[in-house]
C-alpha angles and dihedrals in degrees: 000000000000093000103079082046097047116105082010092126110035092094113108116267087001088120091046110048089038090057088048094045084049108050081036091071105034090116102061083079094045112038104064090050091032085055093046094049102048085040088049101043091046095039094025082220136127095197101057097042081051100050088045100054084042086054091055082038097057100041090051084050092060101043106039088081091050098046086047084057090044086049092044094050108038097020133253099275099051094044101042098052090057094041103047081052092055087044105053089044085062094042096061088044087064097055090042097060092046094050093044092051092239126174111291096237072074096066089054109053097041077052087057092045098053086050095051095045090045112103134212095240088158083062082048095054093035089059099048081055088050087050100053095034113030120140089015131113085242092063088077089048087056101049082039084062097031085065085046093056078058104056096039086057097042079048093052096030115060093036082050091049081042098049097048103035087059103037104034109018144295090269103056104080104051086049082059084055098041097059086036086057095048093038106053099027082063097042091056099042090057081067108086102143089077099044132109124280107239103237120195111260106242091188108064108213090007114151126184092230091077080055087109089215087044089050088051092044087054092054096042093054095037086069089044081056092050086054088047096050099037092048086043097060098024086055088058099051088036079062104051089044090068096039105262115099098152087061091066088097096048082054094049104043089048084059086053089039095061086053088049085061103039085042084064107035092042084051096051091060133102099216125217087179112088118240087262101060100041087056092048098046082042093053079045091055094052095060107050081053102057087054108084091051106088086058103060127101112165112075091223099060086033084069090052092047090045085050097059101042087055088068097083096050103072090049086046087058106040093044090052094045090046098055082044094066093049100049105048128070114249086241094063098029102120089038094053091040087054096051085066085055108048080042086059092042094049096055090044086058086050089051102038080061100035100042086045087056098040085052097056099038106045100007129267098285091054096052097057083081090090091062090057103042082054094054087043087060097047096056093050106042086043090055095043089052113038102101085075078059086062097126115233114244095014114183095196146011084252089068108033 
């Protein structure tokens, strides 16, 4: 397993801009739980927390594309410094408002705020992976870790919000994101030896999402999204149904563990089946694990279960960013790696409202039916489509 990793880091500056990245984007795995759970302890209701999270979700999906232009155009450095200032201001307006007592109209458009000032530093140190391995068969090893990165913080993250929103106080979580966020986005813009050279743009006006696999992409991951936002906040109520609230984050982080160990494992492997057909089986694979979970009613084997359905996620990833990259022109990269991940914020931000209004209306299990319906929709809309995935100037299946 250790082969297609080996060598990965040598290159100058690599272990640096990977652990800023890292500790940069630690709270995309904390803010949406640690949200929910400050607006639904103040307010004690689902609805709300969830309204609010799919407020900051929707403003970061629409903004991510435009901040990857911004990034493409002007370079990393000069576009992230602004931005995690503008971003931390939001954030402790947020907290402010809840801790005030303010009206609630408050609680949504610092919400919003903190969504439109977040950036996609997961797209940043994609692309400087992009830059130093493009075209090469570690590419594929560096976007496998990169999932990976991600796991390992949605497996941390949400038990850590969880921990210290419980035990010390609401607040205490989002403070912890809120130093992770300024600490790692300006890390990570001081290195500008690994960024991304700004090309010029041929294509005036030219945006990756009329790129018709791109378009698909988008769609396919707006309903993943949907699966990600509705499990995060109906885990939290399935949790406090049987008792255990504090335990949300454990179930939570064993769902983002399962992607951690099939990250690795999918990454170490030399693939005779092309790109399309690995995101599509993987799509598949999602869904056959989601299904168990609406049956399920002991925490413990609901972390098993939770566990299982996670391995399809990292391969999900890796497979989506990959065609991405190779379907997108360098000029346009960030931009067309953001819009992934507006797609994904967007259908959390589905899921965060839906899955808050399924809870309260027909219990946390059943609502877990929504999880299961999004995942449902990806994988058919990613199998009736992915002929527009197929990859210009393949050499082989494997990379078609």
């Amino acid at each position: 397993m250790v082969g297609p990793y080996r060598g990965l880091f040598n290159g100058p500056g690599v272990k640096a801009f990977v652990l800023a990245g890292f500790i940069g984007r630690m709270p995309m795995s904390m803010l949406g739980i640690g949200i929910v759970l400050l607006v639904q302890g103040l307010t004690g209701s689902y609805a709300i927390a969830g309204a609010v999270a799919a407020a900051s979700n929707i403003s970061f999906a629409v903004a991510a594309p435009l901040s990857g232009r911004l990034v493409d155009r002007f370079g990393q450095n000069r576009v992230i410094i602004p931005f995690a200032a503008l971003n931390a201001v939001a954030l402790v307006a947020l907290m402010l408002s809840a801790r005030l007592g303010l009206p609630e109209w408050t609680l949504y458009a610092s919400g919003l705020l903190v969504g439109a000032t977040s950036l996609s530093l997961g797209s940043m140190v994609r692309a400087r992976w992009s830059r130093l391995y493009g075209g090469s068969a570690k590419l594929n090893a560096a976007f496998a870790f990169e999932s990976v990165a991600d796991e390992v913080i949605f497996v941390t993250g949400p038990a850590l919000v969880t921990v210290l929103a419980t035990a010390i106080n609401p607040y205490a979580g989002l403070i912890v994101a809120l130093v992770c966020m300024v600490g790692g986005s300006v890390a990570l813009a001081l290195q500008r030896r690994t960024q991304p050279v700004v090309q010029p743009v041929r294509a005036a006006g030219g945006t990756p999402i009329l790129i018709p696999g791109i378009a698909l992409l988008s769609c396919v991951y707006l309903a993943v999204g949907g699966v990600f936002g509705s499990v995060d906040l109906i885990t939290v109520a399935y949790a406090e149904d049987h008792g255990v609230k504090w335990a949300a984050g454990f179930l939570l982080a064993a769902f983002a563990g399962g992607s951690m160990v099939s990250g690795l494992w999918f990454g170490s492997r030399r693939w005779r089946v092309s790109l399309r057909g690995r995101f599509v089986r993987s799509l598949g694979v999602f869904v056959v694990g989601l299904l168990p979970i609406m049956f399920i009613g002991d925490v413990r084997v609901m972390a098993a279960g939770l566990f299982v359905a996670g391995l399809a996620i990292s391969p999900t990833l890796i497979t989506g960013f990959s065609l991405t990259e190779r379907l997108v022109p360098a000029s346009l990269l960030t931009e067309g790696l953001a819009w992934i991940s507006t797609s994904i914020g967007l259908g959390v931000a589905m899921g965060a409202w839906a899955g808050g209004r399924l809870t309260e209306e027909f219990g946390a299990s059943n609502a877990y039916g929504f999880s299961l319906a999004c995942a449902l929709v990806a994988v058919t809309v990613g199998l009736a489509g992915s002929g527009l995935l197929r990859l210009p100037g393949a050499a082989s299946p494997a990379e078609s």
